[in-house]
PDB file of N, H, CA, C and O in Angstrom:
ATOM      1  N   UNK A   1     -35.884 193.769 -31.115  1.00  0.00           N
ATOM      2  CA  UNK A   1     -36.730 193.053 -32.048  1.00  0.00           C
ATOM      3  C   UNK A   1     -37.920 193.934 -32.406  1.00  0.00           C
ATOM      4  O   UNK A   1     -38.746 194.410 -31.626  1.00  0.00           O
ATOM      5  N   UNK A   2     -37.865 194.049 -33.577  1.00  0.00           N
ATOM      6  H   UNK A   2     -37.194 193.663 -34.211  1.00  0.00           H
ATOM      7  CA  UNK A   2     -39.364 194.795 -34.735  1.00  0.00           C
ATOM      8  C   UNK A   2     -40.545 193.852 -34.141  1.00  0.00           C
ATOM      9  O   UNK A   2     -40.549 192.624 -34.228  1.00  0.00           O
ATOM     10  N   UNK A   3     -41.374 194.508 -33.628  1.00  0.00           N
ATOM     11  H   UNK A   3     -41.371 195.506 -33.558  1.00  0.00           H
ATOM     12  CA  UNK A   3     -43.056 193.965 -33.993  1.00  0.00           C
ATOM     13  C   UNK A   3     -43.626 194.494 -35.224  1.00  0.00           C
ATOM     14  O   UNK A   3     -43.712 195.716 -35.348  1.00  0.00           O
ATOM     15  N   UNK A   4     -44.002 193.757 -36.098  1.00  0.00           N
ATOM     16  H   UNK A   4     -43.931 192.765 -35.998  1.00  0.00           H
ATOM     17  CA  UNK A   4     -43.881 193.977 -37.549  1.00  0.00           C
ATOM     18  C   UNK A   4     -45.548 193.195 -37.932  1.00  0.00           C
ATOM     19  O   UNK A   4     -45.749 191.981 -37.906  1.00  0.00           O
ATOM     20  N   UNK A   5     -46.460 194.128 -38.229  1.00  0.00           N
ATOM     21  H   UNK A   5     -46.297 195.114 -38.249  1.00  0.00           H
ATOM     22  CA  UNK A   5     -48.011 193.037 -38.703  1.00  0.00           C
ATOM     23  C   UNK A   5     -47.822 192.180 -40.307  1.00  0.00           C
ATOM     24  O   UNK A   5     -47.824 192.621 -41.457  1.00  0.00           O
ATOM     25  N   UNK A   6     -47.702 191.109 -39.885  1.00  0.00           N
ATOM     26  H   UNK A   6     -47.700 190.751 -38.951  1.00  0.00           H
ATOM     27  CA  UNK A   6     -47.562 189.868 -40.936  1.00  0.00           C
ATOM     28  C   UNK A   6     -48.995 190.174 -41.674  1.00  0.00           C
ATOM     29  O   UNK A   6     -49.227 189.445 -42.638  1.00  0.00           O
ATOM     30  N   UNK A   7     -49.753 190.927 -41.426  1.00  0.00           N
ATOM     31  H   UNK A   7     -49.564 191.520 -40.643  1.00  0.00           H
ATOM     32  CA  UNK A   7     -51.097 190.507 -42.169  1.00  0.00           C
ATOM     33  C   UNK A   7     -50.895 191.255 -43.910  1.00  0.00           C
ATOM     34  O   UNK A   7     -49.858 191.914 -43.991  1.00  0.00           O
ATOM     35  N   UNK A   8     -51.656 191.217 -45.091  1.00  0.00           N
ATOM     36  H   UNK A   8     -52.498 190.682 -45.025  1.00  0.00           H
ATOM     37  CA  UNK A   8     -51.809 191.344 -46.252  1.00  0.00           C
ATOM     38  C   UNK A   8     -52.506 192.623 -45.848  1.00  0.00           C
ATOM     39  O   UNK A   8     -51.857 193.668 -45.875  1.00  0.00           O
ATOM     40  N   UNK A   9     -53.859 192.627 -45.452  1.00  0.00           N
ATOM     41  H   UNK A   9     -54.386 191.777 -45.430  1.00  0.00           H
ATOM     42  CA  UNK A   9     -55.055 192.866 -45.681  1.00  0.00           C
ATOM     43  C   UNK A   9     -56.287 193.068 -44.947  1.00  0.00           C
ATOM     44  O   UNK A   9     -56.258 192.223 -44.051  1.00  0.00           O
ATOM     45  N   UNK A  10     -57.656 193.933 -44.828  1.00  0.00           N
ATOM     46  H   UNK A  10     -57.680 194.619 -45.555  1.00  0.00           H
ATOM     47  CA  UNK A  10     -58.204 194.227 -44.128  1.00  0.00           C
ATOM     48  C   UNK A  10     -58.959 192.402 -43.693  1.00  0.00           C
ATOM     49  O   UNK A  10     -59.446 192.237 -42.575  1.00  0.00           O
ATOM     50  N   UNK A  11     -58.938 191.293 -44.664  1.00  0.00           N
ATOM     51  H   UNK A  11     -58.543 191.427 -45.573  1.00  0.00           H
ATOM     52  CA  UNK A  11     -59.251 190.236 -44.024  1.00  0.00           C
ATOM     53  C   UNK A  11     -58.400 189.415 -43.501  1.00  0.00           C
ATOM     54  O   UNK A  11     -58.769 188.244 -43.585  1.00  0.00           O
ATOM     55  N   UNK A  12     -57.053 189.634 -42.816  1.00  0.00           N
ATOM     56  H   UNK A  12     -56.753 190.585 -42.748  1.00  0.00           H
ATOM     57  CA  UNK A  12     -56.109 188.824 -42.182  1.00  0.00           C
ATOM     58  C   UNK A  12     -55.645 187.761 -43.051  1.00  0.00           C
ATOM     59  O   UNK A  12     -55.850 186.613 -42.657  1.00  0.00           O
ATOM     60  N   UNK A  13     -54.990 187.948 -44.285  1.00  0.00           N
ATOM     61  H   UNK A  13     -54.823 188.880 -44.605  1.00  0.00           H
ATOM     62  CA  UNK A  13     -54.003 187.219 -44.981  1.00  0.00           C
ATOM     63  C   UNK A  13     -53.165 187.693 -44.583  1.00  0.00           C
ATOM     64  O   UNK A  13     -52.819 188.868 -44.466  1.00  0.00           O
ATOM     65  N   UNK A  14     -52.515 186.221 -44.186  1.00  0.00           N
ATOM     66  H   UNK A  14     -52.796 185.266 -44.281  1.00  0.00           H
ATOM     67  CA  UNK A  14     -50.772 186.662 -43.901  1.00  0.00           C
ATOM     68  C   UNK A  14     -50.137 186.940 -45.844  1.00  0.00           C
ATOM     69  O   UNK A  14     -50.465 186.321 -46.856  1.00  0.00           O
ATOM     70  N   UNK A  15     -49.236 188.023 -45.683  1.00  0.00           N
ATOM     71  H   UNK A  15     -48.969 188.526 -44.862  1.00  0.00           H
ATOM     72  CA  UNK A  15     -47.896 188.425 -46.080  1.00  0.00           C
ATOM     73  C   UNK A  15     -47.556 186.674 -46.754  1.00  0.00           C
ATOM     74  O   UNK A  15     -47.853 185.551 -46.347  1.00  0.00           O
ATOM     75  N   UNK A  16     -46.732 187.237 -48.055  1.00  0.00           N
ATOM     76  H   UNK A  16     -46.491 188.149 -48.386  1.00  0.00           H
ATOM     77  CA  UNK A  16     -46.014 186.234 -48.679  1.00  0.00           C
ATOM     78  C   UNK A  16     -44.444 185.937 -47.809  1.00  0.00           C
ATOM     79  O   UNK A  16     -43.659 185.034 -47.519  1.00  0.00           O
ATOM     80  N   UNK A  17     -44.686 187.514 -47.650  1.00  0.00           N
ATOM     81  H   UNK A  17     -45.324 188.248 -47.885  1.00  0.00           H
ATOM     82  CA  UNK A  17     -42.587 186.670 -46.832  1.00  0.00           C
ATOM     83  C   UNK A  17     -43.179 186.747 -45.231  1.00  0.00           C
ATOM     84  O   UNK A  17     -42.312 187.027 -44.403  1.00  0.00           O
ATOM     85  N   UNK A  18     -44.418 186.553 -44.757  1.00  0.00           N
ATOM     86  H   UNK A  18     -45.122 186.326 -45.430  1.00  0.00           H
ATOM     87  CA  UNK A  18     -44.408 185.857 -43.261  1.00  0.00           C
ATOM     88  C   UNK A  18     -43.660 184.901 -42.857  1.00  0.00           C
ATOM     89  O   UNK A  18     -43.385 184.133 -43.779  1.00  0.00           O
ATOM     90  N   UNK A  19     -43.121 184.563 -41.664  1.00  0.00           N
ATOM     91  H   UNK A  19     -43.344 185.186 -40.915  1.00  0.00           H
ATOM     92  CA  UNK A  19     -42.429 183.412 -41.813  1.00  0.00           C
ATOM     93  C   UNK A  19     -43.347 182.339 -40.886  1.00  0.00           C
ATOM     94  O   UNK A  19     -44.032 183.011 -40.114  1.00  0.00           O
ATOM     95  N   UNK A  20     -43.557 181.083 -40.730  1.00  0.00           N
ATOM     96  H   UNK A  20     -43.001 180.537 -41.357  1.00  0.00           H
ATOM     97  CA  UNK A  20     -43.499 180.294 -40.105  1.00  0.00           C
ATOM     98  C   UNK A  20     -44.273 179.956 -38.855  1.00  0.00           C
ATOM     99  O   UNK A  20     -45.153 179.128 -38.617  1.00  0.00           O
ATOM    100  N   UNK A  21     -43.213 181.519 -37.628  1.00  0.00           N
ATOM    101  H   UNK A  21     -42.498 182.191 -37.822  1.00  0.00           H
ATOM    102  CA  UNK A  21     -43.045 181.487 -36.434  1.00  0.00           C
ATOM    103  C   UNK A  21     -44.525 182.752 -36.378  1.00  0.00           C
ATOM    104  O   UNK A  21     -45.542 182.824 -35.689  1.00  0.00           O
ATOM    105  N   UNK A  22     -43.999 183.501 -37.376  1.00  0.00           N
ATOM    106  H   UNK A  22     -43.172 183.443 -37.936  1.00  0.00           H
ATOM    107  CA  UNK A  22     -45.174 184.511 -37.499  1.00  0.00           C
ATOM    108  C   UNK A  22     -46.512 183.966 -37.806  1.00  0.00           C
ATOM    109  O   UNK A  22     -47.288 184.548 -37.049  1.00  0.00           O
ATOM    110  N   UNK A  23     -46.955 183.395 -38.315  1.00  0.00           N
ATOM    111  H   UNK A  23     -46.324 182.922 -38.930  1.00  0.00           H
ATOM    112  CA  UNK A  23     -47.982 183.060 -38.519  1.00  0.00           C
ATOM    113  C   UNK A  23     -48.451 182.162 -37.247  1.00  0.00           C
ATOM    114  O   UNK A  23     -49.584 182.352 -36.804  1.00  0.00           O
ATOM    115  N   UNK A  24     -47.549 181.122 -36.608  1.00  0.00           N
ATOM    116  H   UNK A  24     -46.629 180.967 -36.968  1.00  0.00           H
ATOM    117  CA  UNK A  24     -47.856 180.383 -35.930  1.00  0.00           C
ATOM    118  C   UNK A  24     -48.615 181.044 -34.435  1.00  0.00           C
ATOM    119  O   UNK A  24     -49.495 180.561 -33.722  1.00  0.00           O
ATOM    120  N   UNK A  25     -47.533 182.890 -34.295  1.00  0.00           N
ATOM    121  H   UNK A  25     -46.819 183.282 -34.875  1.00  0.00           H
ATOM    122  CA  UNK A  25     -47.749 183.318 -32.837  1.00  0.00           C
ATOM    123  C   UNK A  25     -49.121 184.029 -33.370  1.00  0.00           C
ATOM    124  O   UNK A  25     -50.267 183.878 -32.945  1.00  0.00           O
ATOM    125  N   UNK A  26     -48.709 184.735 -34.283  1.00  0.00           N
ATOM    126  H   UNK A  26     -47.779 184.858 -34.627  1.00  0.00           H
ATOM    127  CA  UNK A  26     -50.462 185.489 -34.386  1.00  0.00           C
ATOM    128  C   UNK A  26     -51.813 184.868 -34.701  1.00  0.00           C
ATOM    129  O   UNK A  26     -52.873 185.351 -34.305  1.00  0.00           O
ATOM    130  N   UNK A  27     -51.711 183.780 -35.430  1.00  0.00           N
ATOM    131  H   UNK A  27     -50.850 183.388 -35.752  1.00  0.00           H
ATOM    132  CA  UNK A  27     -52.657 182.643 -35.359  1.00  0.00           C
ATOM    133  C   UNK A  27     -53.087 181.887 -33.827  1.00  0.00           C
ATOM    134  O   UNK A  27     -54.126 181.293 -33.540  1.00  0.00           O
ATOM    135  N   UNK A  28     -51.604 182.218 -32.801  1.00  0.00           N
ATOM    136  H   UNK A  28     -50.760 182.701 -33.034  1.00  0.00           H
ATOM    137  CA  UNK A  28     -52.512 181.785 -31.013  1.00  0.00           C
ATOM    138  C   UNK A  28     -52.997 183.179 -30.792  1.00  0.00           C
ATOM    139  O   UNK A  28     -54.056 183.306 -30.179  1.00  0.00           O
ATOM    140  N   UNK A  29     -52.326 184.307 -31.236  1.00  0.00           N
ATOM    141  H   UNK A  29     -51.465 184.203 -31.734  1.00  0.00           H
ATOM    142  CA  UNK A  29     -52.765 185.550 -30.743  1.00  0.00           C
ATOM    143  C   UNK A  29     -54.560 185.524 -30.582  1.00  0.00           C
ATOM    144  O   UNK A  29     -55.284 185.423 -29.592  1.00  0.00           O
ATOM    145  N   UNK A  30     -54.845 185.663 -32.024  1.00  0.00           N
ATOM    146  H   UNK A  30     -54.256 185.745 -32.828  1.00  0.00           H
ATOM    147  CA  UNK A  30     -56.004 185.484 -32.787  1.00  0.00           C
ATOM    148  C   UNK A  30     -56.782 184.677 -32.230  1.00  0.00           C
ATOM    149  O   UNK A  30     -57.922 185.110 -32.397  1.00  0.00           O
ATOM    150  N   UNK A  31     -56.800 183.571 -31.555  1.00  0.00           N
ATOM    151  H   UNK A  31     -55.873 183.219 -31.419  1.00  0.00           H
ATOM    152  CA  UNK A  31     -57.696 182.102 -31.140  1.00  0.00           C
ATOM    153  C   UNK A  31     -57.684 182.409 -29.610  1.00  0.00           C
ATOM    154  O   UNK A  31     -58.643 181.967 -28.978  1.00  0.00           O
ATOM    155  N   UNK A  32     -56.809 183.048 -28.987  1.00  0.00           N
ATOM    156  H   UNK A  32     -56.030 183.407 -29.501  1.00  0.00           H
ATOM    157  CA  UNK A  32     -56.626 183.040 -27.643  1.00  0.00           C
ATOM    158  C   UNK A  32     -57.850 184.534 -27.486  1.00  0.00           C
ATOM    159  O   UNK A  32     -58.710 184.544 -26.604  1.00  0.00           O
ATOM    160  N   UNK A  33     -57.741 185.304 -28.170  1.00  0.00           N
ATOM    161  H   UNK A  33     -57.043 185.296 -28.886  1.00  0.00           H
ATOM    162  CA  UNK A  33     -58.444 186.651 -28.873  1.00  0.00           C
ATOM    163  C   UNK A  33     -60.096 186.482 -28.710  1.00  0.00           C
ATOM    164  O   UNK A  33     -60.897 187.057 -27.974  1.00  0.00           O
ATOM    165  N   UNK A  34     -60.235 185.572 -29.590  1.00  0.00           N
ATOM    166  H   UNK A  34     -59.584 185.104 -30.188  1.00  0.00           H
ATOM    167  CA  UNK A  34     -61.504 184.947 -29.557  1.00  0.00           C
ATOM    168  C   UNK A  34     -62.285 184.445 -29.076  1.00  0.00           C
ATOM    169  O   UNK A  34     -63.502 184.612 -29.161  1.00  0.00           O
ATOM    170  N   UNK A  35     -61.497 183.516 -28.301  1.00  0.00           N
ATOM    171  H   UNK A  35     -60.509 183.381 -28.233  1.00  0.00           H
ATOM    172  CA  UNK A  35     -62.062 183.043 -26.895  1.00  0.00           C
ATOM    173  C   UNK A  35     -62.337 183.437 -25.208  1.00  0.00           C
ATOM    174  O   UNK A  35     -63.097 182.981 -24.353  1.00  0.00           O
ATOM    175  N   UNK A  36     -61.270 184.560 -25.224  1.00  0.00           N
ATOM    176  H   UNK A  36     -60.653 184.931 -25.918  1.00  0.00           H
ATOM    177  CA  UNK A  36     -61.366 185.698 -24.559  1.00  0.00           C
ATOM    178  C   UNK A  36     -62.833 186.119 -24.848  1.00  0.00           C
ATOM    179  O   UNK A  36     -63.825 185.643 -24.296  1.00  0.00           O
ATOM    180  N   UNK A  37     -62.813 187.176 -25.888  1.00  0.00           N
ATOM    181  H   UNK A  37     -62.007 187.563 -26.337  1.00  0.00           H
ATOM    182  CA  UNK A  37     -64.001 187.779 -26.555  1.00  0.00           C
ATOM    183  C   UNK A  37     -65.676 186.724 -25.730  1.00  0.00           C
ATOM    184  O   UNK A  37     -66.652 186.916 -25.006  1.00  0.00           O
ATOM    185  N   UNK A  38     -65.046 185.731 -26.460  1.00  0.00           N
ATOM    186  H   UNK A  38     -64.253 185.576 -27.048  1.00  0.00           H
ATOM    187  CA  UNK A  38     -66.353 184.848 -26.403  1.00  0.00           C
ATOM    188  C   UNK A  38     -66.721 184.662 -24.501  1.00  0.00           C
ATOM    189  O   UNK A  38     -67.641 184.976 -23.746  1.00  0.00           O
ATOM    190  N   UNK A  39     -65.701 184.135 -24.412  1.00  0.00           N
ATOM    191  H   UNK A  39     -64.953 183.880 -25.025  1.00  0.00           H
ATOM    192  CA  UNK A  39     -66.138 184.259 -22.481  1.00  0.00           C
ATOM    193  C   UNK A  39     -66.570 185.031 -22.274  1.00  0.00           C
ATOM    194  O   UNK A  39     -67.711 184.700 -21.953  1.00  0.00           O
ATOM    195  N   UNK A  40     -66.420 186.466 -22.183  1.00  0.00           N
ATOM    196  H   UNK A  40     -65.493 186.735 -22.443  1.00  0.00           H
ATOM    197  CA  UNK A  40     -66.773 187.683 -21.736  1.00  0.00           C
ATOM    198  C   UNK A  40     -68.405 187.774 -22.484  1.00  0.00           C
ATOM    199  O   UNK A  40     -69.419 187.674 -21.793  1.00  0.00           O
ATOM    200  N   UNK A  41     -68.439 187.948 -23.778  1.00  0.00           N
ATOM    201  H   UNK A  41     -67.615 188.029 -24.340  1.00  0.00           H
ATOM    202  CA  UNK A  41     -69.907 187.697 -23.974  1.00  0.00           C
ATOM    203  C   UNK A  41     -70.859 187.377 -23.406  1.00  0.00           C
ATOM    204  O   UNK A  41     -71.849 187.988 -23.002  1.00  0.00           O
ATOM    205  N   UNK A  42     -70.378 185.851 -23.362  1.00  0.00           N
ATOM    206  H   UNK A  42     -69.574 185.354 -23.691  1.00  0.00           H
ATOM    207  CA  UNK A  42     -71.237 184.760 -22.643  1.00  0.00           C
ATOM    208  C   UNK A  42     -71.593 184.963 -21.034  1.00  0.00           C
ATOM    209  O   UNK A  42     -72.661 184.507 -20.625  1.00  0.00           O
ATOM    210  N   UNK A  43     -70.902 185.490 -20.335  1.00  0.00           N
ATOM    211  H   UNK A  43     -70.035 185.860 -20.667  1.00  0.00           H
ATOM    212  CA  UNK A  43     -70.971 185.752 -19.405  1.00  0.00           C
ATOM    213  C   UNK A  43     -71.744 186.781 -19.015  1.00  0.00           C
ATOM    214  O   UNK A  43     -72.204 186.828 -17.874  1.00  0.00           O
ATOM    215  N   UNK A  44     -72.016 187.923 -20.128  1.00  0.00           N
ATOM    216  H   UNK A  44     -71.642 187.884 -21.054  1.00  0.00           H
ATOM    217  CA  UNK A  44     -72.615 188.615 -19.517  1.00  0.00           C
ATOM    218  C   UNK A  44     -73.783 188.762 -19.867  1.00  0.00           C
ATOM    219  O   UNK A  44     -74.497 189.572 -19.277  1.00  0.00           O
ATOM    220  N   UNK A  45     -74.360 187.824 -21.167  1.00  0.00           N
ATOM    221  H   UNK A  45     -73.780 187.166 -21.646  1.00  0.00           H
ATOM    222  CA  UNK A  45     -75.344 187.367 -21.572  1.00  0.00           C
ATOM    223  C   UNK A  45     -76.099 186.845 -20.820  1.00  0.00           C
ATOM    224  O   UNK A  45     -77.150 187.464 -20.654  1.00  0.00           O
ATOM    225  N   UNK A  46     -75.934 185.524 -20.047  1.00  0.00           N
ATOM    226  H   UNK A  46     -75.080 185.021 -20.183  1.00  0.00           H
ATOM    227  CA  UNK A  46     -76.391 184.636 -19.349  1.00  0.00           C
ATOM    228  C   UNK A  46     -76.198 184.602 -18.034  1.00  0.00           C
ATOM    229  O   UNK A  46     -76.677 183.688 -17.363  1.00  0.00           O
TER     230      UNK A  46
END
């Protein structure tokens, strides 16, 4: 199986022929990403 970047663009538009499943995993990728990010911040902020 291809790992293949569904994105358009330097602002994360998905691709017209993305499918579905693609959007669905890189959209948890992305949120799981973020919140990661954000813990770690916070943590070492405070």
């Amino acid at each position: 199986m291809k790992i293949r970047n569904p994105f358009k663009d330097y602002l994360c538009r998905f691709k017209d022929d993305a499918t579905k499943t693609e959007k669905t995993v890189w959209t948890l990728v992305l949120i799981y990403f973020g919140y990661a990010l954000g813990h770690v911040l916070v943590y070492y902020i405070f």
